[in-house]
DRENSE-896227 format. One line per field, with one value per residue: x, y, z of N, C-alpha, C, O in turn; residue number from 1. Coordinates in nm, 3 decimals, always signed. Example, Ala and Ser with C-alpha at 12.3 -4.5 7.8 and 13.67 -1.06 7.14 Angstrom:
n_xx	[+1.319; +1.285]
n_yy	[-0.569; -0.225]
n_zz	[+0.780; +0.708]
ca_xx	[+1.230; +1.367]
ca_yy	[-0.450; -0.106]
ca_zz	[+0.780; +0.714]
c_xx	[+1.320; +1.290]
c_yy	[-0.330; +0.003]
c_zz	[+0.780; +0.787]
o_xx	[+1.424; +1.341]
o_yy	[-0.332; +0.114]
o_zz	[+0.846; +0.804]
sedren	[1; 2]
***
This chain:
n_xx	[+3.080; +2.833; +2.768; +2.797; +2.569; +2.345; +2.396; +2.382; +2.069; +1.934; +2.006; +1.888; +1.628; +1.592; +1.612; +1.406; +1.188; +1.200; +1.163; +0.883; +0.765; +0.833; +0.712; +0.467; +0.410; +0.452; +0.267; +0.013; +0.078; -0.069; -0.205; -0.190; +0.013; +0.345; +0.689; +0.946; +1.214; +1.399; +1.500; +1.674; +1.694; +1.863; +1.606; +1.455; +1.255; +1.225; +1.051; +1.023; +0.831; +0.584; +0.286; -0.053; -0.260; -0.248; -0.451; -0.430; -0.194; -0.253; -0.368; -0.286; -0.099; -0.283; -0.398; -0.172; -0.102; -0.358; -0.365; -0.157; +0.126; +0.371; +0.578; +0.618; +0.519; +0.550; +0.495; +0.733; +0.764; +0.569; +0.464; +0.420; +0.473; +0.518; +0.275; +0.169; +0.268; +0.491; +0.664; +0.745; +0.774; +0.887; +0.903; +0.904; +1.029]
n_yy	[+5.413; +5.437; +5.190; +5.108; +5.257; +5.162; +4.871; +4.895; +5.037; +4.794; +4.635; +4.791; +4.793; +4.497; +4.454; +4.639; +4.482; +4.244; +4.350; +4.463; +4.176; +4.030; +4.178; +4.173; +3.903; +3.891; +4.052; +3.850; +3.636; +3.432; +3.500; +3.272; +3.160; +3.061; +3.173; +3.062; +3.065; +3.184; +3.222; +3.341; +3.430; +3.517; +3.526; +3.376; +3.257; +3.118; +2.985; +2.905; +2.766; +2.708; +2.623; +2.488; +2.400; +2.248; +2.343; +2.575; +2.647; +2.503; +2.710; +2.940; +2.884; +2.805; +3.111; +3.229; +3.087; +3.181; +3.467; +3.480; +3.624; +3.538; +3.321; +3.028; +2.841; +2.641; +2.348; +2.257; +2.074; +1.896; +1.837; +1.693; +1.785; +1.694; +1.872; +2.045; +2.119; +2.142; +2.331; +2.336; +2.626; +2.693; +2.969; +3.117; +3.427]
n_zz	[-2.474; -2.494; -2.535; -2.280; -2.132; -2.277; -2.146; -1.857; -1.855; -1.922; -1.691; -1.508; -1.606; -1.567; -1.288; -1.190; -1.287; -1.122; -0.875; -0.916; -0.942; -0.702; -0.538; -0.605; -0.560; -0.286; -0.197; -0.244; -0.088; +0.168; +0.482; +0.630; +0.570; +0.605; +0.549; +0.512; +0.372; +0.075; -0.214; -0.510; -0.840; -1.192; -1.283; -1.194; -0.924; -0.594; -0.341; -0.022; +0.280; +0.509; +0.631; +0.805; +0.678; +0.357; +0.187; +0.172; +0.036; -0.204; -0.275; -0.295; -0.518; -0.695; -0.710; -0.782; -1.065; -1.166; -1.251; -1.395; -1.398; -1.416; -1.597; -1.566; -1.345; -1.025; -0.826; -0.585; -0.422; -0.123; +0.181; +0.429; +0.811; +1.142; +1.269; +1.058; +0.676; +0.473; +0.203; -0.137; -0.342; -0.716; -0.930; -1.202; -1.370]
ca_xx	[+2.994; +2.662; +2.688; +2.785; +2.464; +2.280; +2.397; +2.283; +1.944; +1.882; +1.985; +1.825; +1.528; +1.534; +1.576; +1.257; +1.095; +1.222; +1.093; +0.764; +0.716; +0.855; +0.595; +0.337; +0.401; +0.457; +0.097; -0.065; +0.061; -0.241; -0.117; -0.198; +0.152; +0.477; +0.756; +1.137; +1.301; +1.379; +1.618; +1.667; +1.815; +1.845; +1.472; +1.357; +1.219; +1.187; +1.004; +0.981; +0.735; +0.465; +0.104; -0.107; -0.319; -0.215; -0.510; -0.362; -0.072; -0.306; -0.530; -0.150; -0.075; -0.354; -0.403; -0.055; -0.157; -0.496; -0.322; -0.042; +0.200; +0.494; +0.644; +0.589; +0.459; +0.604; +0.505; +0.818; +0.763; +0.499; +0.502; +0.369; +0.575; +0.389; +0.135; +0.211; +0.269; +0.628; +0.636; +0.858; +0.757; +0.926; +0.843; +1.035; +0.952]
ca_yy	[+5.470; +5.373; +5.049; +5.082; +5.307; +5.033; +4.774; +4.962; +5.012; +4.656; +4.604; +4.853; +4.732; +4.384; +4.494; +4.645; +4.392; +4.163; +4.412; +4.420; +4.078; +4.039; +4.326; +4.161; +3.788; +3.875; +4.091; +3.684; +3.534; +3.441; +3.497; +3.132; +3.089; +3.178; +3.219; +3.081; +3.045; +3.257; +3.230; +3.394; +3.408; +3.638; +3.525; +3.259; +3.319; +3.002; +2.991; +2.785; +2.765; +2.623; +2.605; +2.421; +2.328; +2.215; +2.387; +2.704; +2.613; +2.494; +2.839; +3.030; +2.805; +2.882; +3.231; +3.237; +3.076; +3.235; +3.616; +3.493; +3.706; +3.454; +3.204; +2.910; +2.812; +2.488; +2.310; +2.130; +1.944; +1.964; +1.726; +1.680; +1.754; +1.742; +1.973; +2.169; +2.133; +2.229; +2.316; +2.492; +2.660; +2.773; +3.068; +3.153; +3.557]
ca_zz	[-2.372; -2.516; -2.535; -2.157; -2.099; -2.289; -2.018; -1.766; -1.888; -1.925; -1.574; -1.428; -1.631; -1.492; -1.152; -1.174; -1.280; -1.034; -0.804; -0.938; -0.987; -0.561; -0.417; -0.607; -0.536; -0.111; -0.139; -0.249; -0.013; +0.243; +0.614; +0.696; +0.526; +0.667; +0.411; +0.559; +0.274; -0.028; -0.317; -0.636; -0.950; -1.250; -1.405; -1.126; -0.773; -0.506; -0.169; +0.078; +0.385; +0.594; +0.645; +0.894; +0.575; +0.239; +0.121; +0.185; -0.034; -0.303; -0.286; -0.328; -0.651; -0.775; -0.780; -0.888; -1.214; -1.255; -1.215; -1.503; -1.419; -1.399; -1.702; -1.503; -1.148; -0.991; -0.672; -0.635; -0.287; -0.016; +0.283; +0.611; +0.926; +1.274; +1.246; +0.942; +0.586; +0.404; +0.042; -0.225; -0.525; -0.809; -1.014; -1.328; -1.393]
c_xx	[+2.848; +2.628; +2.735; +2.611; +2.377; +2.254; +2.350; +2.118; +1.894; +1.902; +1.933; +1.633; +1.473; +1.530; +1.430; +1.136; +1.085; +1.128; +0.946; +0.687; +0.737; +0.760; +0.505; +0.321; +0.408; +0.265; -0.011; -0.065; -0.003; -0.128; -0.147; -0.023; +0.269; +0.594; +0.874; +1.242; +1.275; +1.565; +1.580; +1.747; +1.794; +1.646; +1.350; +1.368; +1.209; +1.149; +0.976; +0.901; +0.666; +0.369; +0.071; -0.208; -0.287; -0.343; -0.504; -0.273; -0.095; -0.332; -0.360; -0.132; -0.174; -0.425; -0.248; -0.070; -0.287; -0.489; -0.223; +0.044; +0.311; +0.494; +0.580; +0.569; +0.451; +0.548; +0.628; +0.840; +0.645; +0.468; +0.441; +0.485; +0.518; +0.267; +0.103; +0.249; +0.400; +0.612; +0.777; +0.807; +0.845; +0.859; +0.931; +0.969; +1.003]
c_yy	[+5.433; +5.262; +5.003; +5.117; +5.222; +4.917; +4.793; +4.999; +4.902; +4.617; +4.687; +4.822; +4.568; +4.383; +4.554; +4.555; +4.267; +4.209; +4.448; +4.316; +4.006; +4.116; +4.199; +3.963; +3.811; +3.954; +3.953; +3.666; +3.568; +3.442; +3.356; +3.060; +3.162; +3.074; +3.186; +3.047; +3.075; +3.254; +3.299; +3.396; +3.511; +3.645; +3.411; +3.313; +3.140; +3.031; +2.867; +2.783; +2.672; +2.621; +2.457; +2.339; +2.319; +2.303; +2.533; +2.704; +2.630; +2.610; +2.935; +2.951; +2.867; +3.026; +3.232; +3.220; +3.161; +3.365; +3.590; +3.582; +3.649; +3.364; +3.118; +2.924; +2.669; +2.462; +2.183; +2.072; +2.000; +1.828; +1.766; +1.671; +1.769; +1.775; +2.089; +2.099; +2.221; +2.241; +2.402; +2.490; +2.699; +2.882; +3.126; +3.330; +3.546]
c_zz	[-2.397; -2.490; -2.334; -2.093; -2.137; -2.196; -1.876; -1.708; -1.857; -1.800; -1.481; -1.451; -1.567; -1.356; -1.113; -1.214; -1.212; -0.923; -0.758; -0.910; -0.749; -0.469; -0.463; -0.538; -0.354; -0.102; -0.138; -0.188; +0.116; +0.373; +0.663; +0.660; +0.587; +0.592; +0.510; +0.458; +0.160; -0.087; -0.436; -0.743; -1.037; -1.289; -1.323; -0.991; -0.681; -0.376; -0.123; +0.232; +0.453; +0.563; +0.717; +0.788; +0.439; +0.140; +0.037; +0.025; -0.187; -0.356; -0.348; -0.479; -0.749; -0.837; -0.853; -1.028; -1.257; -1.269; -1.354; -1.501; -1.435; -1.550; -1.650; -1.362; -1.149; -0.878; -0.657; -0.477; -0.187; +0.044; +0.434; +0.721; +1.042; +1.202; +1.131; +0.802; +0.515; +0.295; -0.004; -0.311; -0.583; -0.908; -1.147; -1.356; -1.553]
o_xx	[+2.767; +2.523; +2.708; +2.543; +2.307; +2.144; +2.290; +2.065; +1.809; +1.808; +1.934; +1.543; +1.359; +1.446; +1.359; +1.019; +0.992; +1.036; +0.896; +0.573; +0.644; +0.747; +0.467; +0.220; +0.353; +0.173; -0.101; -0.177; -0.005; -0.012; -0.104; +0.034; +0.285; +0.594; +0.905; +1.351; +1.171; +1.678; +1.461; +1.866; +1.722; +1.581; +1.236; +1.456; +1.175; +1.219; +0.926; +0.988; +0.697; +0.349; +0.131; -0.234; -0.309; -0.317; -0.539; -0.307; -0.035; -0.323; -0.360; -0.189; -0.159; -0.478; -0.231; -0.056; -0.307; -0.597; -0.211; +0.058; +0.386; +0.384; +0.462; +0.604; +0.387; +0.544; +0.625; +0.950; +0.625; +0.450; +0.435; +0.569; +0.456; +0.195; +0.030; +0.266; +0.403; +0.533; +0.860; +0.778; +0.921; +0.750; +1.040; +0.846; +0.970]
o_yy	[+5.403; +5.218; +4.897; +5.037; +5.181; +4.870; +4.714; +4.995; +4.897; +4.545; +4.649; +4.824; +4.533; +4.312; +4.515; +4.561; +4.189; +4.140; +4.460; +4.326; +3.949; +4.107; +4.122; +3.921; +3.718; +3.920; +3.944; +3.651; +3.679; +3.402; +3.344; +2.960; +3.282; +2.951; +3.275; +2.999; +3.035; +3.270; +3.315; +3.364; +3.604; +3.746; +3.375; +3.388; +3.048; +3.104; +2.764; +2.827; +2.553; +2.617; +2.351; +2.221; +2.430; +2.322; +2.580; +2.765; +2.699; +2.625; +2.985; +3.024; +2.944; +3.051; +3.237; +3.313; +3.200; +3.416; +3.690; +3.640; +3.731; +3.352; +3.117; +3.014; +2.594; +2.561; +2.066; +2.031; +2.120; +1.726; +1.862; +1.582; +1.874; +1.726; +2.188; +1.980; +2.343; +2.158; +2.478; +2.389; +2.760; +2.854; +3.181; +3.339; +3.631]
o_zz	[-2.310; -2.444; -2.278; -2.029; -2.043; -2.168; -1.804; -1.597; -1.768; -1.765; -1.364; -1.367; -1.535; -1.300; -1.019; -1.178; -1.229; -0.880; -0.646; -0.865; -0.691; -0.347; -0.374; -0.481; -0.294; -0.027; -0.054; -0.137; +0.170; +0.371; +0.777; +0.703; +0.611; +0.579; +0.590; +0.488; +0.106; -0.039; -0.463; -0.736; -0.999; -1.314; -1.353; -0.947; -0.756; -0.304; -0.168; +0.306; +0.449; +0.442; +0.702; +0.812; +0.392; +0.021; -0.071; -0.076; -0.269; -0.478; -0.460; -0.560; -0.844; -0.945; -0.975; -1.107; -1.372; -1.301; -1.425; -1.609; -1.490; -1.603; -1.682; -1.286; -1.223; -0.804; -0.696; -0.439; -0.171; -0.022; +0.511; +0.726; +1.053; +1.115; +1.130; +0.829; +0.508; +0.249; +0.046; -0.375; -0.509; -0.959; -1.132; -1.358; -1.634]
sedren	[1; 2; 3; 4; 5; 6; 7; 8; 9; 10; 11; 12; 13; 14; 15; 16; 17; 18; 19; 20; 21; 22; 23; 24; 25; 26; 27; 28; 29; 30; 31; 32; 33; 34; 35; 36; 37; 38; 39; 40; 41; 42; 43; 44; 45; 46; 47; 48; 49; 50; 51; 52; 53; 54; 55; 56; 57; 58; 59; 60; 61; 62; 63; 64; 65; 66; 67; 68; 69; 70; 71; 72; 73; 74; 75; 76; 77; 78; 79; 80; 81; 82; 83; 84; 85; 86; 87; 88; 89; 90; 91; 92; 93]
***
């Protein structure tokens, strides 16, 4: 029984910090960006989106890193389509 209550803990513990780490990463992001794609994993986060300017994109990256709340911060594609700007990050929590 403990070492069930133990297991429990720990996932109730990383759930909250998933949770945490999810409030605070959607309050960043700048409304010039719109967010269609979201994955997750036990310890990594990925988004994917738009923006009309890449600068945008940049300005999100970088508070990301200069706030440190995450392991790592990836930009792992960003591309021009029409009139807009696609990207994905990764985030490892």
């Amino acid at each position: 029984i403990a070492h069930k209550s133990s297991e429990v803990k720990k996932i109730i513990k990383d759930q909250d910090k998933f949770n945490e780490s999810l409030s605070y990463l959607l309050s960043v992001v700048p409304p010039k960006i719109v967010i269609n794609k979201f994955e997750q994993a036990v310890d990594k986060i990925r988004l994917g989106g738009v923006s009309a300017d890449y600068r945008t994109v940049k300005s999100l990256y970088d508070k990301l890193k200069k706030d440190n709340k995450f392991k790592k911060i990836t930009i792992n594609e960003i591309s021009r389509r029409f009139n807009e700007f696609e990207f994905s990050i990764s985030i490892e929590i």
